[in-house]
SEGU-583169 format. One record per residue (C-alpha): residue in three letters; x, y, z negated; residue number from 1. Coordinates in Angstrom, 1 decimal, always signed. Each point is the difference from the previous one (the first is absolute). Layout:
% residues N
> zamar:xx:yy:zz:kemar
> ALA:X:Y:Z:NUM
...
% end
This chain:
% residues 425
> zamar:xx:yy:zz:kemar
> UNK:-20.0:+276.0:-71.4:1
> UNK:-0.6:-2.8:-3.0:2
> UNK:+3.1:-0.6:-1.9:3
> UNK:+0.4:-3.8:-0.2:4
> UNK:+0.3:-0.7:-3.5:5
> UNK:-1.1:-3.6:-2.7:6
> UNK:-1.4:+0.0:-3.1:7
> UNK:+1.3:-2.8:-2.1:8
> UNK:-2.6:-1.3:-2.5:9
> UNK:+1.0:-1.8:-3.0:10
> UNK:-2.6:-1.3:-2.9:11
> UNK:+1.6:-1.2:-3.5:12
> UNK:-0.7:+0.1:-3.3:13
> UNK:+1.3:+2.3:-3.0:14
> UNK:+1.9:-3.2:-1.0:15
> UNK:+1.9:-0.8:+3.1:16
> UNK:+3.7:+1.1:-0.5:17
> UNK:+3.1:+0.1:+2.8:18
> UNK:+3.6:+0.0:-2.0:19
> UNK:-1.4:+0.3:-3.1:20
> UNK:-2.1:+2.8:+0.9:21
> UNK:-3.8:+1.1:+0.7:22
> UNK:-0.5:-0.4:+3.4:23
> UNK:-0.7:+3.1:+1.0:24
> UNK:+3.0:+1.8:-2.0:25
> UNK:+2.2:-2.8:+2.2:26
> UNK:-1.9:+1.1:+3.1:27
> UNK:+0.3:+3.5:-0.4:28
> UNK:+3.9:-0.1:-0.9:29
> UNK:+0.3:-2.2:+3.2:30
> UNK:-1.7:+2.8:+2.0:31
> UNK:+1.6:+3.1:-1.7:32
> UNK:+3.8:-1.7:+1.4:33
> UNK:-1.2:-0.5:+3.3:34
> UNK:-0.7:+3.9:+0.9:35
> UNK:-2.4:-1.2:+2.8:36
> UNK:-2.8:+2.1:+1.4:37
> UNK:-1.9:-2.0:-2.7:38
> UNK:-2.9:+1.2:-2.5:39
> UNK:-1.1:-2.5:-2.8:40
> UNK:-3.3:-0.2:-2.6:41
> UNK:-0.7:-2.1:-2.8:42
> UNK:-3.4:-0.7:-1.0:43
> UNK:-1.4:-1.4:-3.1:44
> UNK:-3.1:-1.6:+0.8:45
> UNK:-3.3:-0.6:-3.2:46
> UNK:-1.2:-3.4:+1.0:47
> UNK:+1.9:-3.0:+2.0:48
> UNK:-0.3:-3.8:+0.4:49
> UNK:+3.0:-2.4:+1.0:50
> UNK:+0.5:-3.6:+2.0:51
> UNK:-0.1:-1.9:-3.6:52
> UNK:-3.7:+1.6:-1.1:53
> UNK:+1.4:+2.3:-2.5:54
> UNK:-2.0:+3.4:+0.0:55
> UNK:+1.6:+3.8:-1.0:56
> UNK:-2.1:+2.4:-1.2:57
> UNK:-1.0:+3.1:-2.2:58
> UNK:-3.3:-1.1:-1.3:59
> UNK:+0.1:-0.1:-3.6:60
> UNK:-1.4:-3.1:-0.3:61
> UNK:+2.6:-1.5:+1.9:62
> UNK:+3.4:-0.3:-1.2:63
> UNK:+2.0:+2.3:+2.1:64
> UNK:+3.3:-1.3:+1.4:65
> UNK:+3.1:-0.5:+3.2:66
> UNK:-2.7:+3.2:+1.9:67
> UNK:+0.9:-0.1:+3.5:68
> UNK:+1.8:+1.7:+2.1:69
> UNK:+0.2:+1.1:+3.9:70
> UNK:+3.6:+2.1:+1.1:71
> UNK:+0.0:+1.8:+3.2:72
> UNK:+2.9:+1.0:+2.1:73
> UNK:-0.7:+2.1:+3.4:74
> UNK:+3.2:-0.4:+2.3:75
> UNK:+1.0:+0.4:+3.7:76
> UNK:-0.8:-3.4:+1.8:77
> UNK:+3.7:+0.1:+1.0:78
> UNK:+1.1:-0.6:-3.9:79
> UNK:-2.4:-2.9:-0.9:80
> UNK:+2.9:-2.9:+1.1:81
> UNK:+2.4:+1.7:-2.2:82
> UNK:-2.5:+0.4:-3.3:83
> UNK:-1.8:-3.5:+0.9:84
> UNK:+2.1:-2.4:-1.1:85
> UNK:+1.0:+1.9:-2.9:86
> UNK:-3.1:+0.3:-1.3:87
> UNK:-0.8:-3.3:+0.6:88
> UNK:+2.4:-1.2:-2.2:89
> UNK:-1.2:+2.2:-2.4:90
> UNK:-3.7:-0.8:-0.5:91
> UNK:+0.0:-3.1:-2.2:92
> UNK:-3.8:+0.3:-0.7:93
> UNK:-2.1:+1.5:+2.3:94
> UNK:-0.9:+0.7:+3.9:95
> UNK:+2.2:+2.0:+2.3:96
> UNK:-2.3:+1.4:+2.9:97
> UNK:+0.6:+1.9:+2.8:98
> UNK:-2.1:+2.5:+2.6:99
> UNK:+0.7:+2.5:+2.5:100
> UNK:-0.9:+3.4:-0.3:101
> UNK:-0.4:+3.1:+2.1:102
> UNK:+2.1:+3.3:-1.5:103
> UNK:-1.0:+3.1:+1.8:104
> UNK:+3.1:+2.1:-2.0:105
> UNK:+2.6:-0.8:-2.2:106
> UNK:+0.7:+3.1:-2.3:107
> UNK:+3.1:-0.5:-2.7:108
> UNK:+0.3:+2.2:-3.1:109
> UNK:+2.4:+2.8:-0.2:110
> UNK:+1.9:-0.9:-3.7:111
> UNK:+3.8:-1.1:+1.1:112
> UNK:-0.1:-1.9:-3.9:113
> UNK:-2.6:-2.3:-2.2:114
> UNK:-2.1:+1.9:-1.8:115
> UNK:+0.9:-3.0:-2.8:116
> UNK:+3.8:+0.3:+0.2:117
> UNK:+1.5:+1.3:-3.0:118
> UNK:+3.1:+2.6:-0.5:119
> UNK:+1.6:-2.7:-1.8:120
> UNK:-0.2:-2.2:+3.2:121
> UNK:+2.0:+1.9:+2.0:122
> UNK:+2.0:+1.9:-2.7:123
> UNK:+4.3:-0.2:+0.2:124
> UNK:+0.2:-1.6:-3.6:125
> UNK:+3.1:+0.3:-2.1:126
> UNK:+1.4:+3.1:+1.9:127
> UNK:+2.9:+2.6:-0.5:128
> UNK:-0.2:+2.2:-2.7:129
> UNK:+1.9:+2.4:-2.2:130
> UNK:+0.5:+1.7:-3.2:131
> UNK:-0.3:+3.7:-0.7:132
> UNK:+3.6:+0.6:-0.5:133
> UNK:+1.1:-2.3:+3.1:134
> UNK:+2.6:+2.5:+2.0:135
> UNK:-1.8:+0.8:+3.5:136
> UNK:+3.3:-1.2:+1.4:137
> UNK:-1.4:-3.6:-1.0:138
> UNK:-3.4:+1.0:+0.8:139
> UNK:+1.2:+0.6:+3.6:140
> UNK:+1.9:-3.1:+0.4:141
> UNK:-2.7:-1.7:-0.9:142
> UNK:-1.9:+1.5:+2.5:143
> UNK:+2.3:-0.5:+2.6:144
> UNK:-0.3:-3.9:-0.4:145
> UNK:-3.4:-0.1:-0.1:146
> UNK:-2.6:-0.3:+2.3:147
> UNK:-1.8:+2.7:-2.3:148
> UNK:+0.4:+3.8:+0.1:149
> UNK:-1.4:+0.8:-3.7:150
> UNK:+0.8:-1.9:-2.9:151
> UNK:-2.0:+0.4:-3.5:152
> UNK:+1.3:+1.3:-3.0:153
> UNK:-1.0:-1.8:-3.5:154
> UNK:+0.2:+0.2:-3.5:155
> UNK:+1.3:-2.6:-2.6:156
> UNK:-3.2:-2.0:+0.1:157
> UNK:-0.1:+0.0:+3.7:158
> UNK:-2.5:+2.3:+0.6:159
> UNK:+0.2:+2.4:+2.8:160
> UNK:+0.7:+4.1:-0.7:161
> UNK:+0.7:+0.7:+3.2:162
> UNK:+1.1:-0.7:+3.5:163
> UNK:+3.5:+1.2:+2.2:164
> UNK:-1.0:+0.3:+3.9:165
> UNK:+2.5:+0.6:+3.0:166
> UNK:-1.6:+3.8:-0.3:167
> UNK:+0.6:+0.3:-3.6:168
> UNK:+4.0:-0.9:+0.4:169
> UNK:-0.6:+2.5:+3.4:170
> UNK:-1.3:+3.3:-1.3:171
> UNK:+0.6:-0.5:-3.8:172
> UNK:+3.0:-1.4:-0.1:173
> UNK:+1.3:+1.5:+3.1:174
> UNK:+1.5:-3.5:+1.6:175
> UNK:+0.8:+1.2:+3.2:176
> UNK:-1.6:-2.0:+2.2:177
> UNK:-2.6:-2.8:+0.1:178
> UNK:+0.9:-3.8:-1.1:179
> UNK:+0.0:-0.7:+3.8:180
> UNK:+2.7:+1.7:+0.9:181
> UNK:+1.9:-0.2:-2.9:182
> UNK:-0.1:-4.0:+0.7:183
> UNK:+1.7:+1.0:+3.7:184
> UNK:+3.1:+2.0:-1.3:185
> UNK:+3.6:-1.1:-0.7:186
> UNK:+0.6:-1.5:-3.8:187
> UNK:+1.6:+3.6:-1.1:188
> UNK:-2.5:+1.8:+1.2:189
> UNK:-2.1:-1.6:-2.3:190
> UNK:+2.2:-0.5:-2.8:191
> UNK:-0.4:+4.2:+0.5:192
> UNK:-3.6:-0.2:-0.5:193
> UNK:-0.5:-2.5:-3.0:194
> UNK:+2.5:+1.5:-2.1:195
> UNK:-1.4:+3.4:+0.6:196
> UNK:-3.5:-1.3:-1.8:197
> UNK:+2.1:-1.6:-2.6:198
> UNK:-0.1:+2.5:-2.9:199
> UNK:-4.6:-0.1:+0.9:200
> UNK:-2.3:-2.3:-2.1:201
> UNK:-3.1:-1.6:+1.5:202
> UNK:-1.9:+1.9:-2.4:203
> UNK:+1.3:+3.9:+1.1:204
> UNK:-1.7:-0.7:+3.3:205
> UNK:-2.6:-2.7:-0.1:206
> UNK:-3.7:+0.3:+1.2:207
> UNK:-2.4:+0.2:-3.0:208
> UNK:-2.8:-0.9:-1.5:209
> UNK:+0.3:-3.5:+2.5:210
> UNK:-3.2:-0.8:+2.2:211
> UNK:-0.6:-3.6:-0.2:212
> UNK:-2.3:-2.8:+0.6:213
> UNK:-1.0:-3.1:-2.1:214
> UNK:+1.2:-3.5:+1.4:215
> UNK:-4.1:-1.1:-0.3:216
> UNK:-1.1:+2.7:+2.0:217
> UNK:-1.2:-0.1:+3.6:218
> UNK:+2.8:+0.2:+2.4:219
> UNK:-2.5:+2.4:+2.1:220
> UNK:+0.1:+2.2:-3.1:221
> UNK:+3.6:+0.3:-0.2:222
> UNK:+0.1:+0.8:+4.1:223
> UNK:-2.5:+3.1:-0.7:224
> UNK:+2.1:+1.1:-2.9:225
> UNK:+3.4:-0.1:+2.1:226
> UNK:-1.8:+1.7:+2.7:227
> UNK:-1.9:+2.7:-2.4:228
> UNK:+3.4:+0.9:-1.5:229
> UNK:+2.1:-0.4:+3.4:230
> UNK:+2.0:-2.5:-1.9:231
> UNK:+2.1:-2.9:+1.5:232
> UNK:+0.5:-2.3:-2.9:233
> UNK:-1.9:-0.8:-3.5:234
> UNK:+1.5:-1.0:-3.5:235
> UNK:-2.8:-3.2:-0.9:236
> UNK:-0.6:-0.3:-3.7:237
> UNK:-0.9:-3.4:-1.7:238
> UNK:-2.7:-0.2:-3.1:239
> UNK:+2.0:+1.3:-2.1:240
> UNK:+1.3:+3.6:+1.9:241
> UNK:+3.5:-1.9:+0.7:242
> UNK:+1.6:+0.1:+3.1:243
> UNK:-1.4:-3.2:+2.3:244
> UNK:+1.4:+0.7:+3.9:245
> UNK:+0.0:+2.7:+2.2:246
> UNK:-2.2:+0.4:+3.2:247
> UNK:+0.7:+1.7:+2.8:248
> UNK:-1.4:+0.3:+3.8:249
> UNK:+2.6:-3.0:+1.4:250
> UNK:-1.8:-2.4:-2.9:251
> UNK:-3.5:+1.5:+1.5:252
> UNK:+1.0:-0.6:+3.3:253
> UNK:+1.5:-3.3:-0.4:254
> UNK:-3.4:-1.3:-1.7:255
> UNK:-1.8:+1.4:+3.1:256
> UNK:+1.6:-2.1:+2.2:257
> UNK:-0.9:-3.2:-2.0:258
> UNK:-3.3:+0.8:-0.6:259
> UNK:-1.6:+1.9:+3.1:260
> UNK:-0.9:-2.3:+3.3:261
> UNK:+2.4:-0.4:+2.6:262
> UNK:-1.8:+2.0:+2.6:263
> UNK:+2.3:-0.4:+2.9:264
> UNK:-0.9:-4.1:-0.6:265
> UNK:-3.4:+1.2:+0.4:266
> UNK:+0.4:+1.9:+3.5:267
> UNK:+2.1:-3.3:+1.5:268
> UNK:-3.0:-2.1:-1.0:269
> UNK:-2.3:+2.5:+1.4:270
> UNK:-1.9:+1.1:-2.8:271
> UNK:-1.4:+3.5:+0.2:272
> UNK:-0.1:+1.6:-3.3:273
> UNK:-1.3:+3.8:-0.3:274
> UNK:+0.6:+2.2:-2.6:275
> UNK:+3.6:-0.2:-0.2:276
> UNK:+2.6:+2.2:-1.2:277
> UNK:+2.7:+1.1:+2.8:278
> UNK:+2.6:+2.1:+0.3:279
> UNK:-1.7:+2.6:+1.9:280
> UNK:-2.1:+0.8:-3.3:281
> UNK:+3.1:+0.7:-2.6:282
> UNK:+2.7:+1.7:+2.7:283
> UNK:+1.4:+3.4:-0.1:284
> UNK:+0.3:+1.7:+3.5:285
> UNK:+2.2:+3.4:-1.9:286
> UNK:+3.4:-1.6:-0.3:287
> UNK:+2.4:+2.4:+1.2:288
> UNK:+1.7:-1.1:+2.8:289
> UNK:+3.5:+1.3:+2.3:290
> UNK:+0.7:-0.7:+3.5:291
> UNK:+3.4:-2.1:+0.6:292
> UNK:+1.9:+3.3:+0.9:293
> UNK:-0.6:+1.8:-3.4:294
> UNK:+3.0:+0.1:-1.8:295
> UNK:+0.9:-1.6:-3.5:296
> UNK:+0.1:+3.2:-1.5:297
> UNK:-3.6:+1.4:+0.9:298
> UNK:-0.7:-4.0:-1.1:299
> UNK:+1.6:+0.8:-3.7:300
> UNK:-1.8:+3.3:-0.1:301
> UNK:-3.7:-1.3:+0.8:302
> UNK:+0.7:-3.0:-2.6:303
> UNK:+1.0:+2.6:-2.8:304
> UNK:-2.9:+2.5:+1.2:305
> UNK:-2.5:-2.4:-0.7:306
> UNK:+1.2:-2.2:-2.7:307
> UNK:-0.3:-2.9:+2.2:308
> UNK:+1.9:-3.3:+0.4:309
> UNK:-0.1:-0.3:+3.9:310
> UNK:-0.8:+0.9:+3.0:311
> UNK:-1.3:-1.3:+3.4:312
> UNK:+2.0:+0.4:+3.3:313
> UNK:-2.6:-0.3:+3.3:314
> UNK:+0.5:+1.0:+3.4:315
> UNK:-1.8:+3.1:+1.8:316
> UNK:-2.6:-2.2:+0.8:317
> UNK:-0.5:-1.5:-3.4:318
> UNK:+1.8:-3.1:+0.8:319
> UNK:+1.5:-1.8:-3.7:320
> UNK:+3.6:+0.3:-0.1:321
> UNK:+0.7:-0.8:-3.7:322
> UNK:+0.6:+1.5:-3.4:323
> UNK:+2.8:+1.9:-2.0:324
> UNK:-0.3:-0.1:-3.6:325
> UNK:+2.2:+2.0:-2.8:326
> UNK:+1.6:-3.7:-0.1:327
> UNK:+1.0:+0.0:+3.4:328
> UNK:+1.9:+3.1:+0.2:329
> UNK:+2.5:-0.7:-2.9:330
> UNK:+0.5:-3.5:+1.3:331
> UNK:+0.6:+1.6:+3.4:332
> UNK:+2.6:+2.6:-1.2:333
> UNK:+1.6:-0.9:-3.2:334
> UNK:+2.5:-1.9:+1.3:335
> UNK:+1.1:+2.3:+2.2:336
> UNK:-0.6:+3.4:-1.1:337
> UNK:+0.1:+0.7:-4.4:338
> UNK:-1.5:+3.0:+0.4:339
> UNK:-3.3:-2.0:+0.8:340
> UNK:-0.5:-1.1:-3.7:341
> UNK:-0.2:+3.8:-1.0:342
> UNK:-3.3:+0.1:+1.8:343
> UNK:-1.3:-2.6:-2.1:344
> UNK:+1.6:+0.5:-3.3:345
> UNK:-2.1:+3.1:-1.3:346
> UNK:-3.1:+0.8:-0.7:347
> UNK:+0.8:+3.0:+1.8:348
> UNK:-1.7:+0.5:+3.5:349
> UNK:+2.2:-1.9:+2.6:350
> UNK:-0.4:+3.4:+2.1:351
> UNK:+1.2:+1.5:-2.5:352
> UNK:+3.2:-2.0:-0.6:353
> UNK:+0.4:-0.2:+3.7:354
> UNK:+1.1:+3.8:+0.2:355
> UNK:+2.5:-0.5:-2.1:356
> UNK:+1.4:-3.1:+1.8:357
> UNK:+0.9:+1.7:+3.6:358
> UNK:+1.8:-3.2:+1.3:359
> UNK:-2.4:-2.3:-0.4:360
> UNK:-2.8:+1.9:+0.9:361
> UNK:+1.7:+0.4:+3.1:362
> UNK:+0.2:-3.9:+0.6:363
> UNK:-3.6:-0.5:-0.9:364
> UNK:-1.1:+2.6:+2.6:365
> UNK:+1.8:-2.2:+3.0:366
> UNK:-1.4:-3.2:-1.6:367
> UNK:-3.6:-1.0:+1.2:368
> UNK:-2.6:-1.3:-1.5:369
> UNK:+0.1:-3.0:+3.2:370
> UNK:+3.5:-1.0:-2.1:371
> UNK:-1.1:-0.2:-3.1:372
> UNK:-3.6:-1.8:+0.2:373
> UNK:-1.1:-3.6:-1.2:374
> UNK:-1.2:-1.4:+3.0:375
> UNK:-0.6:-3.9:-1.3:376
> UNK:-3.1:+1.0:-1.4:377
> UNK:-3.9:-1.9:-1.2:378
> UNK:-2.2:+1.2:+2.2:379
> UNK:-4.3:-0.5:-0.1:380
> UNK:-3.3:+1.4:+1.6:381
> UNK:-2.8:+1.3:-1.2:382
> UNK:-2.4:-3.1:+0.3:383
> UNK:+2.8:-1.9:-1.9:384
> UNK:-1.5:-1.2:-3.6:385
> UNK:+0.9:+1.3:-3.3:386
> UNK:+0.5:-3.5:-1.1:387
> UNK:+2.6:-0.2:+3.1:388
> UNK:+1.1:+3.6:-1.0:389
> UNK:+0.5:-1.5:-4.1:390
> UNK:+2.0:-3.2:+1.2:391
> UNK:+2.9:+2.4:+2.2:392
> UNK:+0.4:+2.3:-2.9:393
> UNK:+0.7:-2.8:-2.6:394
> UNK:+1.8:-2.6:+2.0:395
> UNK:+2.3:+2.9:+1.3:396
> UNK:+0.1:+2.1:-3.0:397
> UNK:-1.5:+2.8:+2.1:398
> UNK:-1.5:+3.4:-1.3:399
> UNK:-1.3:+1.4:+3.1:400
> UNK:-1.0:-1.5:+3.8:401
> UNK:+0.0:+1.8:+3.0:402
> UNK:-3.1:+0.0:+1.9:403
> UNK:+0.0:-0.6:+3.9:404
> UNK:-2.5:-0.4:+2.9:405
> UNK:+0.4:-2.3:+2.7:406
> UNK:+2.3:+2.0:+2.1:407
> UNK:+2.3:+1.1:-3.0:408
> UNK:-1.0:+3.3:-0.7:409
> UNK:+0.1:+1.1:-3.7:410
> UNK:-3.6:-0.1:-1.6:411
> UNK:+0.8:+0.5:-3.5:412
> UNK:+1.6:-1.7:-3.1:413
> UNK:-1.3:-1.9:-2.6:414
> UNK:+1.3:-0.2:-3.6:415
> UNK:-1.2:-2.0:-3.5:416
> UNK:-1.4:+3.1:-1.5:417
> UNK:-2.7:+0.0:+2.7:418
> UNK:-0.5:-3.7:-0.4:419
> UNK:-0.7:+0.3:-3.5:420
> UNK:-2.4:+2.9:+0.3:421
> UNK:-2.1:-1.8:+2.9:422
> UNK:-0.1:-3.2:-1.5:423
> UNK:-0.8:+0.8:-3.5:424
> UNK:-1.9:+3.3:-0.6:425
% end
């Protein structure tokens, strides 16, 4: 079935000018905010005559000069009275046409990001950093009041040597437990913690040599590189190899949402567009899961046996419940029971620690993981949109999204690792 779209046909010159600008850079800006189902061409054309006499054109015996021009922009008929009058206004010297087309299929591009847009565009400039011999006690505060989970490390001319991650405080400086939780514990508990990294220097435990990116590079180029070397932030150097910002996936994502279409707008206004990146491409269907019965402890043990963050609770018939993190558990229990914190305060297998901690091993196996579970979750399908998918995670801070069918059984979960390899390589 023929897709009703309009072509809009404007004719200019090289010397017409909107705002102070060439027509066609004004035009295409214009287009390039509205993130319609919109495609646009310029065209330069070798001979032209205007309403006054004047003639354009290449031969050399003619004085070349103002060559015209023709723009093109291909839209859905159901955008052309919000562009119209716009453009309009626009056109100071020329024709604005317009003619019906028919559109057979309408397929978009896979890139989330510009091919244009530059690290140094979406880039966190002026950020955090510290000095070799900072204490990691002030590297982790630091840390804990930032949005951030790495922080670089420079020299005296503000050049990076390396970079201190939440897994370098983790394993390296053997911090206990991850910034997350930390931030959920009582003010002595982690008084405890930051003066126990006191007497360590950024330096003793800092990543090196540093992988970064230029600020004038491609920002698709810095994606591949994060995603090559499973990193989740970059140090972004100026001219000069100083220190410029910092770009990480929630900068990356937060550009995506400004610059990709709104697709949803697209499906309200009926406008079919093929091609599209959904959910259904990037999920994972092998998160472990636990019925509502299981206990906490058997919920501790499959988090520590697989070095995972969460899990998801479904029914027998694969109905979404909701989902226990590592945070959940010590929010649930450390107010009532202090023995919980030792599970979470070593690097030492929570199993492990658990046989030595009879009491509380005892309470976890008569609480369920039904008790314990974040119900008020985000929820979306599989047709939803990545560019749907992009705006949850940033306006709700979110890392992962559980996936759903109609009925609400579990499909599968979605995180911004698997967004970043889909979009970008």
């Amino acid at each position: 079935m023929p897709l009703k779209y309009s072509v809009i046909e404007i004719y200019s010159n090289e010397e017409a000018r909107c705002r102070e600008k060439p027509l066609p850079e004004a035009v295409l800006e214009y287009f390039r905010g509205l993130k319609i189902a919109s495609r646009c061409i310029v065209m330069r054309g070798i001979e032209g005559g205007y309403e006054n006499g004047e003639v354009a054109t290449q031969n050399i015996l003619v004085l070349s000069f103002n060559m015209p021009l023709k723009i093109e922009i291909v839209l859905p008929s159901a955008e052309l009275d919000r562009v119209l009058p716009t453009l309009e206004e626009m056109v100071c010297e020329g024709i604005v046409a317009v003619r019906e087309i028919e559109v057979r299929s309408h397929q978009a591009r896979k890139r989330l990001l510009p091919r244009q847009i530059k690290v140094k565009d979406l880039m966190t400039a002026s950020p955090s950093k510290v000095s070799p011999s900072t204490s990691l006690s002030e590297v982790a505060r630091l840390l804990l009041s930032s949005i951030f989970n790495g922080v670089p490390v420079v020299d005296g001319e503000d050049r990076p040597i390396g970079i201190i991650t939440q897994e370098d405080l983790i394993y390296r400086a053997k911090m206990p437990m991850r910034l997350g939780l930390l931030a959920e514990s009582d003010r002595e508990r982690v008084d405890t913690v930051l003066d126990s990294l006191q007497s360590i220097k950024a330096e003793e435990i800092m990543t090196r040599p540093v992988v970064f990116v230029e600020e004038d590079e491609f920002a698709t180029k810095a994606v591949n590189l994060m995603i090559e070397k499973r990193l989740k932030r970059l140090p972004v150097l100026d001219k000069r190899g100083k220190l410029a910002g910092m770009l990480s996936r929630v900068d990356i994502f937060s550009a995506i949402m400004k610059e990709s279409p709104d697709w949803k707008a697209f499906q309200k206004k009926q406008i079919r567009v093929g091609n599209l990146r959904l959910v259904s491409d990037i999920m994972r269907r092998d998160t472990n899961s636990v019925s509502p019965e299981t206990s906490v402890e058997d919920v501790i043990r499959i988090i520590d046996s697989d070095d995972i963050q969460r899990v998801v609770v479904l029914e027998k018939d694969g109905t979404f419940l909701g989902l226990i993190s590592d945070r959940d558990l010590l929010v649930a229990f450390s107010d009532h029971h202090t023995g919980i914190w030792d599970y979470f305060v070593s690097i030492v297998p929570f199993t492990e620690r658990g046989r030595r901690q009879k009491e509380i091993r005892e309470h976890l196996r008569k609480k369920t993981a039904a008790e314990v579970m974040k119900t008020d979750l985000i929820t979306v399908s599989e047709d939803t949109t990545l560019g749907e998918a992009i705006k949850l995670m940033t306006e709700k801070a979110l890392k992962r999204i559980p996936v759903v069918d109609p009925d609400g059984k579990f499909r599968g979960m979605i995180s911004r690792d698997e967004i970043l390899r889909i979009g970008f390589v």
